[in-house]
C-alpha positions in Angstrom: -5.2 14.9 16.7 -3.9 13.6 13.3 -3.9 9.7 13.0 -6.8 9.6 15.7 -8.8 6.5 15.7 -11.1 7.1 18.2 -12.5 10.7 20.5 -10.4 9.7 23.6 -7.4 9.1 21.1 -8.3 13.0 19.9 -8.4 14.4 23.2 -5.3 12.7 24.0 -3.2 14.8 21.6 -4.0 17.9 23.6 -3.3 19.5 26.6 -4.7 21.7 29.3 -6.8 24.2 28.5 -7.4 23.1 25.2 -8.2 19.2 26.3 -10.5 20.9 29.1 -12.4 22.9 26.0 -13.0 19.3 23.8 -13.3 17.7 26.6 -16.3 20.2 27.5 -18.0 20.0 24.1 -17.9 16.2 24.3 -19.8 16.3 27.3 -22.2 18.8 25.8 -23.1 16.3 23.1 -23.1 13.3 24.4 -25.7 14.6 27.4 -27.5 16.5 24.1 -28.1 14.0 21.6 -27.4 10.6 23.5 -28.9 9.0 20.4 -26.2 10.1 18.3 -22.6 7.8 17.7 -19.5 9.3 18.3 -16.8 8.6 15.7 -14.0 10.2 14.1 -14.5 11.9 10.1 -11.8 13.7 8.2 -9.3 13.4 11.4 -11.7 15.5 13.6 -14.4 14.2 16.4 -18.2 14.1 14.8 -21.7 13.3 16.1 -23.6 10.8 13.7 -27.5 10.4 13.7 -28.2 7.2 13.2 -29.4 7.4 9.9 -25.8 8.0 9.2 -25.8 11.5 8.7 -23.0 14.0 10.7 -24.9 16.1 13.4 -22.0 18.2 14.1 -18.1 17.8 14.2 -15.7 19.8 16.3 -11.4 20.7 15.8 -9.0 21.5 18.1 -5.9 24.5 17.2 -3.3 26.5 18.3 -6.0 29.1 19.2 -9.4 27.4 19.4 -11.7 25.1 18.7 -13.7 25.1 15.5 -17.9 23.6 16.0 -18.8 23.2 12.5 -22.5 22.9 11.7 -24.3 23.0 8.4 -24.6 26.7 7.5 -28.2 26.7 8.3 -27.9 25.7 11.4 -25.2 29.1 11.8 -27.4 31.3 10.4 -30.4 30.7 12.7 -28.5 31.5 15.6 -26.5 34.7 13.8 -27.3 37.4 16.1 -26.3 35.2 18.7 -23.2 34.4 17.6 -21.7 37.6 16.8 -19.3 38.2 19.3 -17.9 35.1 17.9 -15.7 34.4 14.8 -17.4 32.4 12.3 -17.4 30.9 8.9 -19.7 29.1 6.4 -20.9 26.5 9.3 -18.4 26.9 11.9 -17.9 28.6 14.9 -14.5 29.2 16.9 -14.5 29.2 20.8 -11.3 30.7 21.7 -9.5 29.0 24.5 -9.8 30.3 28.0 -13.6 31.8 27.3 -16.4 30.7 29.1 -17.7 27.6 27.1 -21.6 28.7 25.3 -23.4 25.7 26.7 -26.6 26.7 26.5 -25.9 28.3 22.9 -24.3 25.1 21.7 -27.0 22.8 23.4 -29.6 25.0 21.4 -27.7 25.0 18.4 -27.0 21.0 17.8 -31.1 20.8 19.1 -31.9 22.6 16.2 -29.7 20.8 13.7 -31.0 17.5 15.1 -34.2 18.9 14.5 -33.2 20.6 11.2 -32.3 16.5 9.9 -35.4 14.6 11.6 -37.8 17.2 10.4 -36.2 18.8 7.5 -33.9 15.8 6.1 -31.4 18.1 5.7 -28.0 16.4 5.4 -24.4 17.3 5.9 -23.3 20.5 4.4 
């Protein structure tokens, strides 16, 4: 939420289904890239390799929750994500849908990958 400080601040501005859905994806990352810091960039919840670059960053709404990636990272999983809407590196999960786990776990592999191998950086 706006003013956040900290993730658990964050999830404290929401409620029910939509706490339960960040709450979810914060569990999803932490288990998937341990390695990573959690911290709060541009008001939203973010994943940080420690080389400093952002990973991944997630947003709460009235409607869903935006994942935002780099673009590359979206476009090698396209097909996959097409019975979702998406922009230029994000992807919404609407609320009350089963969470993607094992999408998203493959998704922030590859963009961990995508840095460590690649060196690409945030957007």
């Amino acid at each position: 939420m706006a003013g956040a400080t900290t993730i658990d601040e964050y999830l404290d501005g929401f409620t029910g289904e939509k706490r339960e859905l960040l709450a979810e994806l914060r569990r999803i990352a932490r288990e998937t890239v341990p390695e990573a810091s959690e911290t709060i960039k541009w008001g939203n919840p973010a994943w940080v390799h420690p080389s400093g670059t952002i990973l991944f960053a997630f947003s709460g709404h009235a409607e869903h929750t935006n994942v935002a990636f780099t673009p590359s990272t979206k476009e090698a999983f396209a097909a996959e994500l097409a019975e979702f809407d998406t922009g230029k590196g994000t992807v919404k999960l609407p609320y009350g849908r089963p969470v993607p786990e094992d999408l998203l776990r493959r998704m922030i592999t590859y963009r961990l990958r995508e840095h460590e191998d690649h060196g690409v950086l945030w957007k």
